[in-house]
C-alpha positions as CSV (number, residue, x, y, z in Angstrom):
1,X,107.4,-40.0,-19.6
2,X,105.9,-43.5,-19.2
3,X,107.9,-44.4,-16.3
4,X,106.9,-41.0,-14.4
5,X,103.6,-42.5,-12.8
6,X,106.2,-45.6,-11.5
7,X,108.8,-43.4,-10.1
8,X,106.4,-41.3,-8.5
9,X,104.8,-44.3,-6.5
10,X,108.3,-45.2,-5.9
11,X,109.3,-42.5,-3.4
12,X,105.7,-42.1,-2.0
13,X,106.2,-45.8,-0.9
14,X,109.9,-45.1,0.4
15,X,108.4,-41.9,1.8
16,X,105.4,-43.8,3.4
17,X,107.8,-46.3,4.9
18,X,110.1,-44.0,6.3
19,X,107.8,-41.9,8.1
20,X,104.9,-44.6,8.8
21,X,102.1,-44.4,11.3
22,X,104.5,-46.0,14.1
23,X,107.2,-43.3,13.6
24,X,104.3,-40.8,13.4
25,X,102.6,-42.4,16.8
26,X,106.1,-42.2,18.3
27,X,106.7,-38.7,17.7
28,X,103.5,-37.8,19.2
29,X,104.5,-40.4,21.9
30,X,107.6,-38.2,22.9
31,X,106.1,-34.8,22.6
32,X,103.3,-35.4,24.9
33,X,104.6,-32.4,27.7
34,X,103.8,-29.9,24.4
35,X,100.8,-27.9,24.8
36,X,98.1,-27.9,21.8
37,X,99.4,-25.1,20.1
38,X,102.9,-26.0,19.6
39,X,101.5,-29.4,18.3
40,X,99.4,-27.5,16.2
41,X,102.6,-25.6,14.7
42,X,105.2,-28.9,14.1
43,X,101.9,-30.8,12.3
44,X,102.2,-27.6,9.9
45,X,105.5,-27.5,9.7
46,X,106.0,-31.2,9.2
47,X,103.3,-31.2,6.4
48,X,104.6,-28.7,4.6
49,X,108.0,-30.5,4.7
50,X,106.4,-33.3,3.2
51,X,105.1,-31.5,0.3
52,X,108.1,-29.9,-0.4
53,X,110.0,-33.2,-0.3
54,X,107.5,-34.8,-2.3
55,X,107.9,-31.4,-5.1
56,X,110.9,-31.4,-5.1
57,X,111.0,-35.5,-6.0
58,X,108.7,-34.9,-8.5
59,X,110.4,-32.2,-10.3
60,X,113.4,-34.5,-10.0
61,X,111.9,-37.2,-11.6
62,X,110.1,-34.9,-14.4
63,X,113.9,-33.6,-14.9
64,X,115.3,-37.2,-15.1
65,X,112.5,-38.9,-17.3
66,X,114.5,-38.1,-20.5
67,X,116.6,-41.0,-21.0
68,X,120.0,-40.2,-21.2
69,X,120.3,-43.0,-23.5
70,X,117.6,-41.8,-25.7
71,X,118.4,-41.9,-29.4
72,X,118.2,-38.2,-31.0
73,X,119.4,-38.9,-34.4
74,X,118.5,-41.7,-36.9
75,X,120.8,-43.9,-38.6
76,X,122.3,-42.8,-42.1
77,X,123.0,-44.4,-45.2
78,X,126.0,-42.8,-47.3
79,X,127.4,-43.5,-50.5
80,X,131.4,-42.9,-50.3
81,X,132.9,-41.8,-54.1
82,X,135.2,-44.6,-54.3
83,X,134.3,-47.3,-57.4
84,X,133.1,-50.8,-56.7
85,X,135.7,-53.1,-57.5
86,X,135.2,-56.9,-58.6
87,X,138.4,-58.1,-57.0
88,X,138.6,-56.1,-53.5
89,X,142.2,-55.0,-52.9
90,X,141.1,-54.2,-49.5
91,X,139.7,-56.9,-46.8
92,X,136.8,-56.2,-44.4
93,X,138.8,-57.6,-41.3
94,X,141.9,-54.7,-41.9
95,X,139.6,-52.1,-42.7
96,X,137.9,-52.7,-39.2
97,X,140.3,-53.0,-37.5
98,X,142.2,-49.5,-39.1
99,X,139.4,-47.6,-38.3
100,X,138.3,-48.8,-35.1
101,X,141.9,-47.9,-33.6
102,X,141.1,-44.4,-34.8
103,X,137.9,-44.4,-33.1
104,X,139.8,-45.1,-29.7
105,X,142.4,-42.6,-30.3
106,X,139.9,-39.9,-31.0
107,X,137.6,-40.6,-28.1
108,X,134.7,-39.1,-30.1
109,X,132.4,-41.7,-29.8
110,X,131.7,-43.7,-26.7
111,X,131.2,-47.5,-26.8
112,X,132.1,-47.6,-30.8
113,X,131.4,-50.6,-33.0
114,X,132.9,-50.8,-36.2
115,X,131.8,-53.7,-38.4
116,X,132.6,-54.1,-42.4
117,X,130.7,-56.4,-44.9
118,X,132.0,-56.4,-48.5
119,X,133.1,-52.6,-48.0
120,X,129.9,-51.5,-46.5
121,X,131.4,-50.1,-43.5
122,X,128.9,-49.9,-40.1
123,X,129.2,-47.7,-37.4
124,X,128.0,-48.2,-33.9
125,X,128.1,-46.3,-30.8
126,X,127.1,-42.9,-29.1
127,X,128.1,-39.2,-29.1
128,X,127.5,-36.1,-26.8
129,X,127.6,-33.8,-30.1
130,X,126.3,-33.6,-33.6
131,X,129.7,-32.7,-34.7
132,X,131.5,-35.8,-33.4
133,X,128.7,-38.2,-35.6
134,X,130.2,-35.9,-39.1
135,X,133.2,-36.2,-38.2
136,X,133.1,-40.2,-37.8
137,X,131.2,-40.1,-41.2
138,X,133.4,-38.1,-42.9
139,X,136.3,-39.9,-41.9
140,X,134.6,-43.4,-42.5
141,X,134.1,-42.0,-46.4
142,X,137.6,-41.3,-46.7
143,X,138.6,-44.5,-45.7
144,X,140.4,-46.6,-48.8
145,X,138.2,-49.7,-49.7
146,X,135.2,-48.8,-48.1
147,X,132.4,-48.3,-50.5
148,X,129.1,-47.3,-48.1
149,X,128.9,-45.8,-44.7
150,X,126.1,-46.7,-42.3
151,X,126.1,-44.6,-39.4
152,X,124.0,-45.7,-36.4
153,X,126.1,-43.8,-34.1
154,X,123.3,-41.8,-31.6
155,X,123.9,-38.4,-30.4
156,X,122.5,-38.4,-27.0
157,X,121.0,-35.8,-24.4
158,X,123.0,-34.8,-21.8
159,X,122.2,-34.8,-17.4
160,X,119.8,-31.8,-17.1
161,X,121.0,-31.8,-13.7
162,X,124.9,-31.9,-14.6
163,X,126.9,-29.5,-12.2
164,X,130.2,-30.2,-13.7
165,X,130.3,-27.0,-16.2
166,X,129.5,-25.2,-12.9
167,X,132.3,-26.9,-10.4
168,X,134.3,-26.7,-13.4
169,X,133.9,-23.1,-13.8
170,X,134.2,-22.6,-10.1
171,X,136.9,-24.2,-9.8
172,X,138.5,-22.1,-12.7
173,X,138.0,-18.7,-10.9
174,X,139.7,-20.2,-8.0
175,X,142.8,-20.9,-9.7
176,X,142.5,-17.9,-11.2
177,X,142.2,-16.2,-7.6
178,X,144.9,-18.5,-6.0
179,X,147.2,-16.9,-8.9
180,X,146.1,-12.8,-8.9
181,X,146.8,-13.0,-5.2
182,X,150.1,-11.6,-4.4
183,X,148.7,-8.8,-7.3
184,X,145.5,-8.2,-4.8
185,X,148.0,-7.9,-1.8
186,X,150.1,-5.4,-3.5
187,X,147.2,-3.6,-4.5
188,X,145.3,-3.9,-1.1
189,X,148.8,-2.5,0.7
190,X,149.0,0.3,-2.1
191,X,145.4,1.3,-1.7
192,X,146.2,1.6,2.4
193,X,149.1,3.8,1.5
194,X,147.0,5.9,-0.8
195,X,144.4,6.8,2.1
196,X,146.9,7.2,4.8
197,X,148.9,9.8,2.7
198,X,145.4,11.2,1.2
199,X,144.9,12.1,4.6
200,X,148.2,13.3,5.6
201,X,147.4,16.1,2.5
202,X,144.4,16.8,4.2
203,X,146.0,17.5,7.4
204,X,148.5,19.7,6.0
205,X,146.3,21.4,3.9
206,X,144.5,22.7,6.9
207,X,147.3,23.7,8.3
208,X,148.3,25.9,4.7
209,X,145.3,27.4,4.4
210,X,144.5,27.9,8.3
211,X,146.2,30.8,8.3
212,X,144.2,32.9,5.5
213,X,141.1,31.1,5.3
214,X,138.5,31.1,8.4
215,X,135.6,29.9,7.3
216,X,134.9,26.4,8.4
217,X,133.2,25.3,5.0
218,X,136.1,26.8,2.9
219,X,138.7,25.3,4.7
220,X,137.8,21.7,4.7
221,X,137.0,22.0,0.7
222,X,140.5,23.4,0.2
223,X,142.1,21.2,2.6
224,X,140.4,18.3,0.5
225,X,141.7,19.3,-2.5
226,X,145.0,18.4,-1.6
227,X,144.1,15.1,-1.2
228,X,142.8,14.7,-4.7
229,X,145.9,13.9,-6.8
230,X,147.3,11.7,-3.9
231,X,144.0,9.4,-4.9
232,X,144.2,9.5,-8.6
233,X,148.1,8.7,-8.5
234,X,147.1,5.6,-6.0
235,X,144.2,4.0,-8.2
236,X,146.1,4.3,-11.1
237,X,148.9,2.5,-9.3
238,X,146.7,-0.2,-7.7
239,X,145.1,-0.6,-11.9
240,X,148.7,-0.9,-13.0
241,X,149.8,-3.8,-10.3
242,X,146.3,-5.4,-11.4
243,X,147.3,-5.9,-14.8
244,X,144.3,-3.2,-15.9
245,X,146.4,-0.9,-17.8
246,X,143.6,-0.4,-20.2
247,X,141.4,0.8,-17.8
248,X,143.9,2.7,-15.9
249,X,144.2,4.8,-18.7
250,X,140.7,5.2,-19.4
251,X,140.4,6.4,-15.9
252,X,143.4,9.0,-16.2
253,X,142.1,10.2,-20.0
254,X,138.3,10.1,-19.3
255,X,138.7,12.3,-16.2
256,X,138.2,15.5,-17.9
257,X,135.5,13.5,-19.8
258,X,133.7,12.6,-17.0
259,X,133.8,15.8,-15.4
260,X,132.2,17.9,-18.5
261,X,129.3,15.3,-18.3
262,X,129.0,15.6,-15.0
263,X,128.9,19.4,-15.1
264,X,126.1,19.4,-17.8
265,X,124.2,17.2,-15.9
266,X,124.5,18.4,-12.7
267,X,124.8,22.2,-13.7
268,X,122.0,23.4,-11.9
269,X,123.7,21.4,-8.2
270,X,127.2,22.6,-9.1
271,X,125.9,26.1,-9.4
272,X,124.4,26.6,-6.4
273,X,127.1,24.6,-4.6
274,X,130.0,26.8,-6.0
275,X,127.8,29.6,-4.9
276,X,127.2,28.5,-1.4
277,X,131.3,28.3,-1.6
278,X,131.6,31.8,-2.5
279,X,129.1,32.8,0.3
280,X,130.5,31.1,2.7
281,X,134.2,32.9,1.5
282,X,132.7,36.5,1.5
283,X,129.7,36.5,3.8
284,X,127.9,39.2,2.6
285,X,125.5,38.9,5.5
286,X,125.5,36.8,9.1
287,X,122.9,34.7,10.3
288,X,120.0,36.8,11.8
289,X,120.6,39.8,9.6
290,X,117.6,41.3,7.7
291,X,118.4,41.2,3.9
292,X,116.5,41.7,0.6
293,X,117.5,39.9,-2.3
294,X,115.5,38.7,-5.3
295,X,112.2,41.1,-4.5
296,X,112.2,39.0,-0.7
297,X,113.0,40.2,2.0
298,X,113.2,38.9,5.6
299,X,116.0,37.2,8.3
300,X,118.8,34.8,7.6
301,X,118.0,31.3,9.1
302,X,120.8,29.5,7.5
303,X,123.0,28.5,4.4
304,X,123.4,25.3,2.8
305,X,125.1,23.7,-0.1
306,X,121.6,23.8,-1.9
307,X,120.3,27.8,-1.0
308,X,119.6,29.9,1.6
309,X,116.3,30.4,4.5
310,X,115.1,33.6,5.0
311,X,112.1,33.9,7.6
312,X,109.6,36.8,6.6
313,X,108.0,39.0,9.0
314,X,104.8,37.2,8.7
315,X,106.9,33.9,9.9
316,X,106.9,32.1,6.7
317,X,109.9,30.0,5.7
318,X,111.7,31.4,1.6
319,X,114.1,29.1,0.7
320,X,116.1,31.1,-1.7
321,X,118.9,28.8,-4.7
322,X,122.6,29.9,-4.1
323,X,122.9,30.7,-7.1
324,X,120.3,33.3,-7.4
325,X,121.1,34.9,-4.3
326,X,124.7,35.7,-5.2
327,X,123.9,36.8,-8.8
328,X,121.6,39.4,-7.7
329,X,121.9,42.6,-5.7
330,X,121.8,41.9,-1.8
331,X,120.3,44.5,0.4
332,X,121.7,44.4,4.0
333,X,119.4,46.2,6.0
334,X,120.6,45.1,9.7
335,X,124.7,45.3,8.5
336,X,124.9,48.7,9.6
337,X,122.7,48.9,12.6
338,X,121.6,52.8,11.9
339,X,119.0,53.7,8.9
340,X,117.4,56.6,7.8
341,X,113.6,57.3,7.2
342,X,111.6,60.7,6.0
343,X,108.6,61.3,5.3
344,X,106.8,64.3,3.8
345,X,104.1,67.0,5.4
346,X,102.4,70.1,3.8
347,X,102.1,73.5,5.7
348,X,99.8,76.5,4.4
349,X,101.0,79.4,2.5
350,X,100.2,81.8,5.3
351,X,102.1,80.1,8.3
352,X,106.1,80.7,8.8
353,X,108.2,78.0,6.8
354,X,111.2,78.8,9.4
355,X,109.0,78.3,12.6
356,X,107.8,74.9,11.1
357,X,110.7,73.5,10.3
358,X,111.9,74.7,14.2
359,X,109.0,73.2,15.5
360,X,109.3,69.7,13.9
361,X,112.8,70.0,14.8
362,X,112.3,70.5,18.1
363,X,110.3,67.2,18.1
364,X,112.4,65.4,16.6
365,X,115.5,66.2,18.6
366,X,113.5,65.7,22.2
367,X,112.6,61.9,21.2
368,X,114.8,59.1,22.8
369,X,114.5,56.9,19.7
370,X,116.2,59.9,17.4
371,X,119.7,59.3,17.2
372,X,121.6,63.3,17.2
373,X,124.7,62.2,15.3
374,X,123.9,62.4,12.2
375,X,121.4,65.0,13.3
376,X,117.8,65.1,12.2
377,X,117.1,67.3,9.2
378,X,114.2,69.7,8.4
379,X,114.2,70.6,4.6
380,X,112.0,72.6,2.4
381,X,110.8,69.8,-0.7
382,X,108.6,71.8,-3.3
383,X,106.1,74.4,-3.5
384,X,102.5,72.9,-4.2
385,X,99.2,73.6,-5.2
386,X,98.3,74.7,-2.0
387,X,101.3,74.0,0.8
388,X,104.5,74.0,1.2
389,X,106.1,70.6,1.2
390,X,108.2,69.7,3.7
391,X,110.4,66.5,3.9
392,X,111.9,65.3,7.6
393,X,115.1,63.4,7.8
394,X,115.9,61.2,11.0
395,X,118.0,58.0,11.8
396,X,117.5,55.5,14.5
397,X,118.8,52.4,15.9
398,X,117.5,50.0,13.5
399,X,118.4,46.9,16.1
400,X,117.2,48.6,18.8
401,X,114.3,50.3,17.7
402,X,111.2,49.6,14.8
403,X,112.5,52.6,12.7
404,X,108.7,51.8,11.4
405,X,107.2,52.6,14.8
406,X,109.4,55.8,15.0
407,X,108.5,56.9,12.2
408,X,104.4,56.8,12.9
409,X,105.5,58.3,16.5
410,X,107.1,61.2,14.8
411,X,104.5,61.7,12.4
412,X,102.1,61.8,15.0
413,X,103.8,64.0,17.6
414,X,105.0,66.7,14.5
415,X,101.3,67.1,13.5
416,X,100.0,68.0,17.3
417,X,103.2,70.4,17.7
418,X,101.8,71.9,14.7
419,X,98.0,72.4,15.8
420,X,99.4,73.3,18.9
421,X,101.6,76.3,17.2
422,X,98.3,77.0,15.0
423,X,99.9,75.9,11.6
424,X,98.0,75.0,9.0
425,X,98.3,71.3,6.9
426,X,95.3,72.4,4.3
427,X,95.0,69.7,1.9
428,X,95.2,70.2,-2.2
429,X,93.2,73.2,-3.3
430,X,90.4,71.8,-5.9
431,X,88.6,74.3,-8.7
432,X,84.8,72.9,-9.4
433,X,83.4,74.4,-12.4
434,X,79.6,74.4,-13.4
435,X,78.8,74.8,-16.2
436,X,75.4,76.0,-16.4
437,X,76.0,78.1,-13.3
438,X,74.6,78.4,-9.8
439,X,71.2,79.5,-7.8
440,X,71.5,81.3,-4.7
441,X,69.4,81.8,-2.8
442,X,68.7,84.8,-0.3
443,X,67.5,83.0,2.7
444,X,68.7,83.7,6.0
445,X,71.8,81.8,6.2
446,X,72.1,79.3,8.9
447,X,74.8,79.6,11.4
448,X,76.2,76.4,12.8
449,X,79.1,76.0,15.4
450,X,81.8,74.2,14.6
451,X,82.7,71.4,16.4
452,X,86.3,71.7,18.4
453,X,89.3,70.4,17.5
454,X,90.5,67.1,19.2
455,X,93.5,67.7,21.2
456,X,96.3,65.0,21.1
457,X,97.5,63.8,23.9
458,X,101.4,63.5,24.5
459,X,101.9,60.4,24.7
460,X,100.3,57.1,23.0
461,X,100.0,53.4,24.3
462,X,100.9,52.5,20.6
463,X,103.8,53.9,20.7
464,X,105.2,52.9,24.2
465,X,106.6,49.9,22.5
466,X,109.1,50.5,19.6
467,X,111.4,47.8,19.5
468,X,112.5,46.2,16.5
469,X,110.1,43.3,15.9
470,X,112.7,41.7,13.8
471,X,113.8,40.6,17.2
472,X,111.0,38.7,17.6
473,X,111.7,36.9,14.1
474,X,115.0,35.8,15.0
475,X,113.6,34.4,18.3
476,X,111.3,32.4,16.1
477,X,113.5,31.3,13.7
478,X,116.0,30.0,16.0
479,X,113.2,28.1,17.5
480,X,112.2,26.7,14.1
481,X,115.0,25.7,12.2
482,X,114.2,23.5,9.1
483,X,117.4,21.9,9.4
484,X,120.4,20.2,11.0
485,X,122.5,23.8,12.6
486,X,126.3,21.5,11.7
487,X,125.0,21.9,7.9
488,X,124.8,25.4,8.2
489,X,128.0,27.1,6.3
490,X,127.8,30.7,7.7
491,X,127.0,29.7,11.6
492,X,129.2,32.1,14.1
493,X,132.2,30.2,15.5
């Protein structure tokens, strides 16, 4: 670290020179045509280029301060197990020799020295590794004649900055590459096969199932189904040329695996999806019908993979799961366009049951908005408290017509045809008891008149209008789809 502070003044002098207050004056010089701004900008830009020079210098020379050279071990004294002769059978000069020839050949140690005084045999030298220095020591105590070991042999630090493990590396995965490619041509060629027959079962599976399957949605998932073993077969082919026969099993034996994972995961998804499929298949109901399912009630907008839009009356977007909506009951109510209504009225005891029910009859039978076939019914309910119930049967054309608006029209035009006729609708008789009796008194009683009846006119503004209002609500929904119409599995071809 002591020869940081050098370095460092080093390359700001080199730096310094390079650039200098001529070469800066010269610049400046030669880009006199540029406006302010732009000189503005490449002072920036050529200060921050300096700074990052001057970093990335200094990081370099923080990096490189470590001597390479420096020593990280200290030298060793070892005692070998050998005895100390008086008469040495070995000499110095052979035993230095010996061993520094088996330095060289090892190539352990770099720059080794190999000195030997009376059998005290010292080492010299440096190593890249720990291990290298044992090993030297080791095999210097094994050494016949040689009574002490003194190892000075340094184990020093390696470049920080050393790219060879990288090039090395890189240079390993290329002849690695260079060898696997004829296997990745094969494979590529396989895989190309594999799609183009993939979609060759496609194509004929269209043409199988074309002829008893006509929804869209169902078609393409059946004609894709065909295409599925054609892909398994081809990756386990291109895993086998790869030399992945391991995981080319896997893939085949962990299939079924993988699928049971993915179906508890995903059970809710696959659900409604399956659903959607078996919608699509059986089309209980068309876009624009009027359905109830699930306690809601209003017009298809569309089907997805995920669930099904109904838009209620009051214009509010239900977006209904799959799954729910085929596992309950579904009520069609547009699928057949005539519906039925009643409703129930009370005549008095007095008045004719037979001339009621012609009357109401009658009325029924003279409005447009009744349908004949099947004829309107007139039929006697229950005997009450204090009328006879009656109940009337009609149907209508539930497209054409609000069988709700008929149904208040008929009410209404029954009820004058009945004031007109002078029959009686009393309401429930009621018994009042009192208990502790009643005063009367026998004033003169006073006579009031009571007001007239209010005559009901024929016809009624209300009621001029009776169209089906779910009209209306398909008109909306059409013009406010939530979604893309191509994603919609049930659309009319």
């Amino acid at each position: 670290m002591t020869r940081l502070p050098q370095r460092l003044g080093s390359l700001y002098t080199m730096i310094h020179c390079k650039v200098g207050q001529k070469g800066i004056q010269k610049i400046s010089y030669n880009l006199h045509f540029v406006n302010d701004f732009k000189v503005n900008i490449y002072t920036t830009m050529k200060n921050l280029l300096f700074v990052l020079i001057m970093a990335l210098l200094a990081f370099s020379a923080i990096a490189q301060d470590t001597d390479p050279n420096e020593v990280k071990t200290k030298a060793s004294w070892t005692d070998t197990d050998q005895q100390i002769e008086v008469n040495q059978t070995v000499a110095d000069k052979a035993i230095q020799k010996r061993f520094a020839s088996i330095l060289k050949v090892s190539d352990r140690i770099q720059q080794p020295e190999v000195e030997v005084t009376e059998g005290v045999l010292v080492l010299s030298g440096w190593a890249n590794d720990e291990t290298d220095r044992q090993w030297v020591e080791a095999a210097a105590n094994r050494t016949q004649g040689v009574i002490a070991v003194v190892n000075n042999i340094e184990v020093r630090l390696g470049e920080q900055w050393d790219l060879d493990p990288a090039l090395s590396e890189a240079s390993s995965l290329y002849d690695q590459f260079i060898r696997a490619l004829p296997k990745i041509t094969i494979a590529i060629m396989v895989l190309l096969i594999t799609w183009a027959l993939a979609k060759l079962a496609t194509v004929l599976g269209s043409k199988v199932l074309s002829h008893q399957v006509k929804n869209p949605f169902v078609l393409r998932m059946g004609a894709r189904l065909f295409a599925i073993p054609v892909i398994v077969v081809g990756i386990y082919l291109v895993l086998q040329l790869t030399g992945l026969t391991n995981l080319a099993m896997t893939v085949v034996g962990g299939t079924g695996l993988l699928g049971l994972i993915i179906g508890i995961a995903f059970k809710d998804i696959a659900e409604n999806f399956l659903a959607s499929i078996l919608i699509s298949a059986r089309r209980p109901f068309k876009i624009g019908d009027y359905i109830i399912v699930s306690g809601h009630e209003g017009v298809v907008q569309s089907v997805t993979t995920r669930g099904t839009v109904l838009m209620t009356l009051e214009g509010n977007h239900i977006h209904i799961p799959n799954a729910i909506i085929y596992k309950n009951t579904i009520v069609n109510v547009t699928a057949n366009p005539n519906t039925r209504k009643k409703f129930s009225l009370g005549i008095g005891y007095m008045d004719s049951i037979t001339k009621a029910q012609q009357i109401a009859l009658e009325v029924l039978q003279k409005h447009e908005a009744i349908l004949n076939e099947p004829e309107p019914q007139v039929l006697v309910d229950n005997l009450g408290d204090a009328t006879v119930n009656l109940v009337v049967y009609f149907w209508v054309n539930g497209q054409k017509n609000s069988a709700s608006k008929v149904k208040s029209a008929m009410l209404r035009l029954i009820k004058k045809a009945f004031d007109d006729a002078e029959i009686s609708m009393p309401d429930a008789a009621r018994e009042v008891i009192f208990p502790e009796g009643i005063n009367i008194n026998k004033n003169e009683a006073v006579v009031t008149e009571s007001a007239g009846m209010v005559v009901e006119p024929e016809d009624n503004l209300v009621e001029e209008d009776l169209s089906n209002e779910v009209d209306e609500i398909r008109k909306q929904s059409d013009e406010n789809q939530l979604g893309d119409h191509d994603d919609n599995l049930i659309k009319d071809d």
